[in-house]
C-alpha positions in Angstrom: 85.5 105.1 99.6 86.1 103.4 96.3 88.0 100.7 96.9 89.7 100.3 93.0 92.7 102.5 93.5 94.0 101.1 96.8 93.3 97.4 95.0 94.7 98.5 91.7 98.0 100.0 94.0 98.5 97.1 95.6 97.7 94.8 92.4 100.8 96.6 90.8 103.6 96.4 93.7 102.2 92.4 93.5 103.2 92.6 89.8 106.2 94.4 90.8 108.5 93.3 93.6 105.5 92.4 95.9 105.0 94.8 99.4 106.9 94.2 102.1 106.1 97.2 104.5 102.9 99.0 104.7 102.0 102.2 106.8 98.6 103.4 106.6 98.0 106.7 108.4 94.4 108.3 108.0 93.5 111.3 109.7 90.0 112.9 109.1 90.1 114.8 111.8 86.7 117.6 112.9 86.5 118.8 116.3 83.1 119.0 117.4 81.2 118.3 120.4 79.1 115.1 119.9 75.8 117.2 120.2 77.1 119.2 117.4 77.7 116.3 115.2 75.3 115.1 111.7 74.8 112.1 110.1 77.2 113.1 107.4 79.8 113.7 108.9 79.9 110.8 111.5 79.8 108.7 107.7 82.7 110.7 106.5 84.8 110.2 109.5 83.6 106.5 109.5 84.5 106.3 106.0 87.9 108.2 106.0 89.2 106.9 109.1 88.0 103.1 109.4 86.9 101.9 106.5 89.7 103.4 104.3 92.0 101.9 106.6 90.7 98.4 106.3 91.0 98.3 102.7 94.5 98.6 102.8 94.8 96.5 105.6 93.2 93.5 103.7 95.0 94.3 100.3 98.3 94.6 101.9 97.8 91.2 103.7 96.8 90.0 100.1 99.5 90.8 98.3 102.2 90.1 101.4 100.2 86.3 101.4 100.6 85.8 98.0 104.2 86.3 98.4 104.7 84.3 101.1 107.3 86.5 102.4 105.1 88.0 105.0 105.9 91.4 106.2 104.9 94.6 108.0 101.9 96.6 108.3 102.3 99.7 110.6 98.8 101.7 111.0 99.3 105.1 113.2 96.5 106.4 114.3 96.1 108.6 117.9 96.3 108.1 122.1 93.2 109.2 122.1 92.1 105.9 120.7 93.7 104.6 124.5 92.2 107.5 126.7 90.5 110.9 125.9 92.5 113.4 125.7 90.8 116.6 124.1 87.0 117.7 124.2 85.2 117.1 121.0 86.8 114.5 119.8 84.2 111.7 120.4 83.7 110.8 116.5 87.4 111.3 115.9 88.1 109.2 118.9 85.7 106.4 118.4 87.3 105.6 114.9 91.0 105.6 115.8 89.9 102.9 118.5 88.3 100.9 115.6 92.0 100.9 113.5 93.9 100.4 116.9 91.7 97.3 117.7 91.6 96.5 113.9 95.2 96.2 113.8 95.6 93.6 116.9 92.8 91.5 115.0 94.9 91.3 111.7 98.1 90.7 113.7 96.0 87.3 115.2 95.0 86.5 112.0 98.0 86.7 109.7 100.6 86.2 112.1 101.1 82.5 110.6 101.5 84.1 107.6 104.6 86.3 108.9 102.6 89.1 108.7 103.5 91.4 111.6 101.0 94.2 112.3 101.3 96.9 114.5 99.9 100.7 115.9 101.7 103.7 116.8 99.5 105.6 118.0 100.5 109.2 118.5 100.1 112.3 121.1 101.2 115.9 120.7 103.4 117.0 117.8 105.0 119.8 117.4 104.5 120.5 113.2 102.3 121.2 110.7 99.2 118.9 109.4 97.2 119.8 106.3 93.4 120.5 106.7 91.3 120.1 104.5 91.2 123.2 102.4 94.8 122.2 101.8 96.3 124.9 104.3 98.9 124.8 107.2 97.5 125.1 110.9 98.9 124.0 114.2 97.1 121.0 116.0 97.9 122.1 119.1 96.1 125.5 118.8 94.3 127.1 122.0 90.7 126.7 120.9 91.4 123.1 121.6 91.1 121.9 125.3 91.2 118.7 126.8 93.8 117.1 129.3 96.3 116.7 127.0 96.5 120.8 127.6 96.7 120.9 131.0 99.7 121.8 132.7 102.3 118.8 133.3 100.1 116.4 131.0 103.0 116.2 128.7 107.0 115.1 130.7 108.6 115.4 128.0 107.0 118.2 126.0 105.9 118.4 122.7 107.2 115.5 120.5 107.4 116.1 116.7 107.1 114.0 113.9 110.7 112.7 113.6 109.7 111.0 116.7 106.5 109.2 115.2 109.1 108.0 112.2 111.5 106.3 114.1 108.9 104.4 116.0 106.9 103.3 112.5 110.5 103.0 110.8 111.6 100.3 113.8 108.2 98.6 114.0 108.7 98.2 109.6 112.4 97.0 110.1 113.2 93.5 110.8 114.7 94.2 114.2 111.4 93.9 115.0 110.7 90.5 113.5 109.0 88.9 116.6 106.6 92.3 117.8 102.8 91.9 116.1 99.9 92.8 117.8 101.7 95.6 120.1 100.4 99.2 120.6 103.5 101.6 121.1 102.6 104.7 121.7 104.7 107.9 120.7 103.5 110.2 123.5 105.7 111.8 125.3 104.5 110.5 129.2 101.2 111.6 128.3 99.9 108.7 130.0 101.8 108.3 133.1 99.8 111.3 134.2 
């Protein structure tokens, strides 16, 4: 990932009125069993989902220092960085956990700078996501399987993304001016099952 644009973003909103709020939400997702998986597109995944993130965690936390009003960083990212919850999902998985334990470690380190940084991380949404020919598909189709299918896995159904807004448009607000570090996840019950 070239890191340029997201510094040359960032570098323009300093210019500007500075950044107050940030919400970074990556999502290369490829469902494949971890037999099944190549060097490329472990490095892609690892690239689009990780390293992406990170460089608009650390420019964000520039320009919110160089403020010195602080601010908010909200990264979402997916419950399956807490617990598995569909098969083939290991590379997916094991870079959502990198961003969910990324953000507590940027909370630790920039809280004395009023920087607040939190996760939402998210479980089954009703909607549409874009893949990446650019086209519409449901997430929740059958050929995926996994607990988070399984009958009673979800108390309160299907959640949709309205939900997933509220929680990153609370965490972003000052009302939460004393949460950093926190994972609050948007799931539904999923894991009280």
């Amino acid at each position: 990932m070239c890191e340029t644009k997201p510094r040359s973003l960032f570098a323009q909103q300093a210019g500007a009125n500075g950044v107050d709020v940030t919400v970074i939400l990556p999502a290369y997702y490829s469902n494949r069993s971890l037999l099944e998986v190549t060097a490329q597109q472990w490095e892609t995944s690892q690239k689009l989902n990780l390293w992406a993130p990170l460089v608009c965690l650390r420019e964000a936390v520039r320009v919110m220092t160089a403020t010195g009003r602080g601010g908010s960083i909200v990264t979402v990212s997916t419950i399956g960085s807490l617990v598995p919850v569909l098969r083939g999902n290991s590379v997916y998985g094991a870079t959502r956990v990198g961003v969910t334990n990324m953000t507590k470690s940027m909370a630790l380190e920039h809280a004395n700078a009023g920087i607040r940084v939190n996760c939402v991380p998210v479980g089954a949404m009703e909607g549409k996501f874009v893949d990446e020919e650019g086209t519409s598909e449901r997430r929740m189709s059958g050929e995926i399987t996994g607990p988070i299918r399984e009958p009673g896995r979800l108390p309160m159904g299907m959640g949709d993304l309205g939900d997933v807004a509220a929680a990153v448009h609370f965490l972003a607000a000052p009302a939460s001016k004393y949460i950093t570090g926190q994972t609050v996840a948007v799931e539904g019950g999923f894991l009280l099952t």
